[in-house]
C-alpha positions as CSV (number, residue, x, y, z in Angstrom):
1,X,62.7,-20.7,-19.1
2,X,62.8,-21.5,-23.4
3,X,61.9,-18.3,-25.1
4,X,59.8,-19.8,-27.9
5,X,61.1,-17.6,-31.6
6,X,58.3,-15.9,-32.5
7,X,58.0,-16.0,-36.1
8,X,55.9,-14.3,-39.3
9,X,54.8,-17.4,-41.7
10,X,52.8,-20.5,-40.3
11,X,53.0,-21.0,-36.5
12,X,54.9,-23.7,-35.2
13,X,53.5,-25.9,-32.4
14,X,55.8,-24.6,-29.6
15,X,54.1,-20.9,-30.7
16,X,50.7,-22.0,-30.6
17,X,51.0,-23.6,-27.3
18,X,53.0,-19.8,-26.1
19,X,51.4,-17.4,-28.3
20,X,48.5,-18.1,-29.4
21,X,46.7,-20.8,-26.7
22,X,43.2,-22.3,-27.9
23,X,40.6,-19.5,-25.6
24,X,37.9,-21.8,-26.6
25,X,37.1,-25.2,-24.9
26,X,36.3,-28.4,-26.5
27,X,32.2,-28.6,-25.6
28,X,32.3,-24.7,-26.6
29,X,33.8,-25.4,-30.2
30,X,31.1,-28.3,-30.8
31,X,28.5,-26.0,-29.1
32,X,29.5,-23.2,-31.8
33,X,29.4,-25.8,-34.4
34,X,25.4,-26.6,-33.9
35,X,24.3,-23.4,-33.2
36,X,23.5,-23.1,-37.5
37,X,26.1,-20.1,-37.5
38,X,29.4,-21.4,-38.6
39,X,30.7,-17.6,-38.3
40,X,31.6,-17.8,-34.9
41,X,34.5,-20.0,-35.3
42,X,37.1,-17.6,-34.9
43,X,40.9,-17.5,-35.3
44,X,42.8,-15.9,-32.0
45,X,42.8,-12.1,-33.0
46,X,46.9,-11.8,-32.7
47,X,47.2,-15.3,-35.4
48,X,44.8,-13.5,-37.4
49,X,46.6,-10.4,-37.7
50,X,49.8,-12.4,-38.4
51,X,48.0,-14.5,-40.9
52,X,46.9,-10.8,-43.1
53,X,50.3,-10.0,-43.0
54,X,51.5,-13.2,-44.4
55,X,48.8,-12.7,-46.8
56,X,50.0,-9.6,-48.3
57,X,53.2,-11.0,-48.9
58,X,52.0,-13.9,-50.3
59,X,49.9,-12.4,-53.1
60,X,52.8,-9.8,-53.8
61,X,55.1,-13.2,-54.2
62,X,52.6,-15.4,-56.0
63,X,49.9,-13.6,-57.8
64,X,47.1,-15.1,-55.2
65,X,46.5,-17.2,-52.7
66,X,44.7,-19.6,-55.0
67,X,48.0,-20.2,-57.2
68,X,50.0,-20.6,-53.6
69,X,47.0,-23.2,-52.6
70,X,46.4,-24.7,-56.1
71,X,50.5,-25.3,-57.5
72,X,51.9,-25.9,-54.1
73,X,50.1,-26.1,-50.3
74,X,47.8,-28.4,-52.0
75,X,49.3,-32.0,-53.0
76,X,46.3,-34.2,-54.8
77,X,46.7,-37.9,-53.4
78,X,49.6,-37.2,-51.7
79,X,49.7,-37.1,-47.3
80,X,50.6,-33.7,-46.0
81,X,54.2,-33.2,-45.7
82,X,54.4,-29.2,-45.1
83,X,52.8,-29.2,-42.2
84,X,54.2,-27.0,-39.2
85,X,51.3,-28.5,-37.2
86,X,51.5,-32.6,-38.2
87,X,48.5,-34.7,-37.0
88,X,48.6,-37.5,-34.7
89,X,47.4,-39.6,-38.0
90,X,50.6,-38.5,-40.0
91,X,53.1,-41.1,-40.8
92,X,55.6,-38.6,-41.8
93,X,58.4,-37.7,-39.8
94,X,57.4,-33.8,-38.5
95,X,59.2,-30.8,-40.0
96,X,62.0,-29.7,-37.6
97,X,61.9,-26.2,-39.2
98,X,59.7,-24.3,-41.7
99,X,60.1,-25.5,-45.5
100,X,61.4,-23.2,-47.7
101,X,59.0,-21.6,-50.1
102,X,59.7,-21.2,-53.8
103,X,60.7,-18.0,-54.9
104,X,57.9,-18.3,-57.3
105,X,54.7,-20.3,-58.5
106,X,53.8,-20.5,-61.9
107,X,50.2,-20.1,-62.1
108,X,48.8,-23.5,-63.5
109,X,45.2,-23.7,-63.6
110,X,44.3,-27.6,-62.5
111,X,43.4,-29.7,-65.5
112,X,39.7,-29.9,-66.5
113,X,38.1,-33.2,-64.8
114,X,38.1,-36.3,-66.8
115,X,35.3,-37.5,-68.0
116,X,34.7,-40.3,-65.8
117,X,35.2,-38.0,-62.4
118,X,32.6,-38.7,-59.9
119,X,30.0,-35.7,-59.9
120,X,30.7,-34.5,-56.5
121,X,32.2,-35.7,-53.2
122,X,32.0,-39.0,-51.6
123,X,33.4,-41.3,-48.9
124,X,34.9,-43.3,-51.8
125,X,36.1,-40.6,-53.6
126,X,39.5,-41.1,-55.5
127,X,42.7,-39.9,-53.2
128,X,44.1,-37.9,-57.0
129,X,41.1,-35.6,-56.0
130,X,41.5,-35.1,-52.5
131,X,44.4,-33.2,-50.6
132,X,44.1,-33.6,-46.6
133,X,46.3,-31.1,-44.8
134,X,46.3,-29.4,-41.6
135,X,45.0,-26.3,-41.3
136,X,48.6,-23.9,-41.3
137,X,46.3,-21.1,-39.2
138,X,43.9,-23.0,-37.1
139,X,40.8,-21.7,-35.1
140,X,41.3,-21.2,-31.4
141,X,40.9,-24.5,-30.4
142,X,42.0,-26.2,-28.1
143,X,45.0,-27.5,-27.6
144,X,44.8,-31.1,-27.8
145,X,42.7,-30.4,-30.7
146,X,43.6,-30.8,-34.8
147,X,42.2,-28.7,-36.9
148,X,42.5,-30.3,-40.9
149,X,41.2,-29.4,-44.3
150,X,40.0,-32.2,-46.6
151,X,40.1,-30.0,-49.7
152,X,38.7,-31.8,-52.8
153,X,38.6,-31.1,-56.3
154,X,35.0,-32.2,-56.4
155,X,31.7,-30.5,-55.5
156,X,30.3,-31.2,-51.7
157,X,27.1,-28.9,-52.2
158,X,25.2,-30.9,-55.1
159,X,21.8,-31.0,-56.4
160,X,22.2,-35.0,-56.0
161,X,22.1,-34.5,-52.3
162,X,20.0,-31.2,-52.0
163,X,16.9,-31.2,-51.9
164,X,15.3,-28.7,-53.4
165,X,13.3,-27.9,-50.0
166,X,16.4,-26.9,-48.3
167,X,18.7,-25.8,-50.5
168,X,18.3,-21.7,-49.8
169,X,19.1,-23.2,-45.9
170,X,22.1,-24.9,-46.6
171,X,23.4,-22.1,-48.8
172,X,23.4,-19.8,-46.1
173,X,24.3,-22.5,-43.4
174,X,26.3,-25.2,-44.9
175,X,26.3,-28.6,-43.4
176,X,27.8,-30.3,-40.3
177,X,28.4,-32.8,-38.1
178,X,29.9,-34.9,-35.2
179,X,31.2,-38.2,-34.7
180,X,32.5,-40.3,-32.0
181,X,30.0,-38.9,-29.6
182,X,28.7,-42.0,-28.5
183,X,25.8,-42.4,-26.7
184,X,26.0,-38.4,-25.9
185,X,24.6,-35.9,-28.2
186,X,26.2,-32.6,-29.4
187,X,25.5,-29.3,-27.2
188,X,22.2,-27.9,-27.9
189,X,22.4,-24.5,-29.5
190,X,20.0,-23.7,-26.7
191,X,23.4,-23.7,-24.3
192,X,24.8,-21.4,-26.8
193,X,24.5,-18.2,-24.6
194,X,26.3,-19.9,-21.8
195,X,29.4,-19.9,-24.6
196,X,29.1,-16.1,-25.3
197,X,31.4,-15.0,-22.7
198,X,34.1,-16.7,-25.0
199,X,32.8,-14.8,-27.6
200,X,33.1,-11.1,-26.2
201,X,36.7,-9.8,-27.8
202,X,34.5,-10.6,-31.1
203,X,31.8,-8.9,-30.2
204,X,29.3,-11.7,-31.1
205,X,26.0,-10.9,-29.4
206,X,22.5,-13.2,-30.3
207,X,21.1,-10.8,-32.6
208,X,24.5,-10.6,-34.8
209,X,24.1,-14.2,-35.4
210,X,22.9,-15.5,-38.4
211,X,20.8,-18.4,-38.7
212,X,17.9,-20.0,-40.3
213,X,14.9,-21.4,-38.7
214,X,14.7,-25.1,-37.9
215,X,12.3,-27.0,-39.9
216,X,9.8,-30.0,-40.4
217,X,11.3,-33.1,-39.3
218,X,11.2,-34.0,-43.8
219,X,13.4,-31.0,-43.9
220,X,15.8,-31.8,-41.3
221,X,16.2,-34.9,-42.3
222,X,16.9,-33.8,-45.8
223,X,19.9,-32.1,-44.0
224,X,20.9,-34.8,-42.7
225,X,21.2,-36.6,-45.8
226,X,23.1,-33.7,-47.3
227,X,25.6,-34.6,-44.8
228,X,25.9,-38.1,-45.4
229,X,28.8,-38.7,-47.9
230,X,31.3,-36.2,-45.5
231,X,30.1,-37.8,-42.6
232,X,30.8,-41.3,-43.9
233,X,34.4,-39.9,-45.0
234,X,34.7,-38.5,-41.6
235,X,34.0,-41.9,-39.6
236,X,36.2,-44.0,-41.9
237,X,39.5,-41.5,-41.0
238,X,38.9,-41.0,-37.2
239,X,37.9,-43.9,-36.1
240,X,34.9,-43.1,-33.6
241,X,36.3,-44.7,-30.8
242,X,39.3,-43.3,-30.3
243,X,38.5,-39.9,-31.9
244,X,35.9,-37.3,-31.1
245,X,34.9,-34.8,-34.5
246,X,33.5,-31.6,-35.5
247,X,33.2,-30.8,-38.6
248,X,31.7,-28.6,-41.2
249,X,31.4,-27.1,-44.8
250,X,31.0,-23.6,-44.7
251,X,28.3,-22.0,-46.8
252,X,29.2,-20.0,-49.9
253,X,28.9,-16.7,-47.8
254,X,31.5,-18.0,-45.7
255,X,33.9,-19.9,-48.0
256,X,37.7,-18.2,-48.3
257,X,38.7,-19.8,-51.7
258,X,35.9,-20.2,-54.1
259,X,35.9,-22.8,-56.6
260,X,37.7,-25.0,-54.3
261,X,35.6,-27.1,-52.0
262,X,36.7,-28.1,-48.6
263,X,35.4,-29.6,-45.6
264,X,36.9,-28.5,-41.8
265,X,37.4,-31.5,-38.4
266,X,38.4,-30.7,-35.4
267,X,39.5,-33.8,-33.9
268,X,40.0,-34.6,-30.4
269,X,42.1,-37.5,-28.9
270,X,39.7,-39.6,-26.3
């Protein structure tokens, strides 16, 4: 038997598939996605310990995360090449070991937007102001599943595409969606409690969940429309028959690097 190297930075592949397998199945992930509380999309406990630690070390090496993100993980217009984790969209040769990290970043704030910049996010949107990369310390998903970031210099939450009617909602909610479905619709967050089991180690319970009341069919629809632009990005990069998608924009509450904007797909391989 290989003893996989068990490492401190980014997981390779061969240590996700030994160390840290996906505990949560592909009908559960979607299910958690439409139940209107994106907080229970969770990261294996052990990767998220491993990803704190990293963390520290990070800051103490580069002032922030947001300077490691903004002046180096993050490459505007360009495909990912640092990936530990490559997707099966990649045209890059993958990385046979982990690049090596400067030994510092200095901390260049990105330039002010040009004039002409769109006002916020769309499925046309320019590639300078859009970096897609895989997620270095995915969710537990599983694994035949990608998890990517689409992070973009450019608002997603805008008053162009929020109704006032709902815009309290998708503050605390955020938006979402699925593609590739077909015919089939996404679990009902009624089946959610049939997914809790996965849940326990977390502690998640109904009443800890967090989530606001559906409304009229004008306000639903409203969300829907809020959704549109991402979705349409979405659908044009996996194409819908050969690629099932979750994805999501986490609410403000929920959002880990503030000022930056990104969306999160799960993609599975039909």
């Amino acid at each position: 038997m290989t003893i996989v190297p068990l490492g401190t930075g980014p997981p390779t592949r061969a240590e996700m598939l030994a160390y840290y397998p996906g505990k949560f199945s592909w009908t559960e992930m979607k299910t958690f996605v439409n139940s209107g509380d994106l907080g229970l999309l969770k990261r294996d406990k052990a990767l998220q310990k491993r990803y704190d630690e990293w963390n520290v070390g990070l800051r103490k090496r580069y002032g922030s995360i947001v300077n490691f993100l903004v002046n180096y993980r993050l490459q505007w217009g360009k495909p990912d090449a640092l990936s530990l984790l490559p997707s099966a969209l990649s045209t890059l040769p993958p990385l046979t070991s982990p690049p090596v990290l400067p030994d510092s970043i200095e901390p260049v704030a990105l330039p002010p937007l040009p004039a002409d910049a769109p006002p916020y996010f769309t499925a046309s949107t320019p590639p300078d102001y859009i970096s897609i990369i895989q997620n270095d310390w995915p969710y537990s998903v599983p694994n035949d599943v990608e998890h990517t970031l689409i992070w973009t210099r450019l608002p997603i939450f805008h008053s162009d595409l929020i109704d006032d009617k709902i815009a309290s909602r998708i503050d605390q909610d955020g938006i979402w969606g699925f593609t590739g479905l077909g015919d089939e619709n996404p679990p009902s967050p009624s089946t959610l409690p049939a997914c809790l089991p996965s849940l326990a180690e977390w502690g998640v319970t109904l009443d800890k969940m967090i989530v606001s009341a559906r409304g009229t069919p004008d306000e639903e629809a409203l969300v829907l429309r809020a959704g549109e632009e991402v979705m349409k990005f979405v659908r044009n990069r996996w194409i819908e028959s050969e690629w099932e998608t979750a994805w999501f924009v986490n609410p403000p509450r929920l959002q880990s690097v503030p000022g930056l904007a990104h969306i999160h797909v799960f993609a599975c391989k039909k």
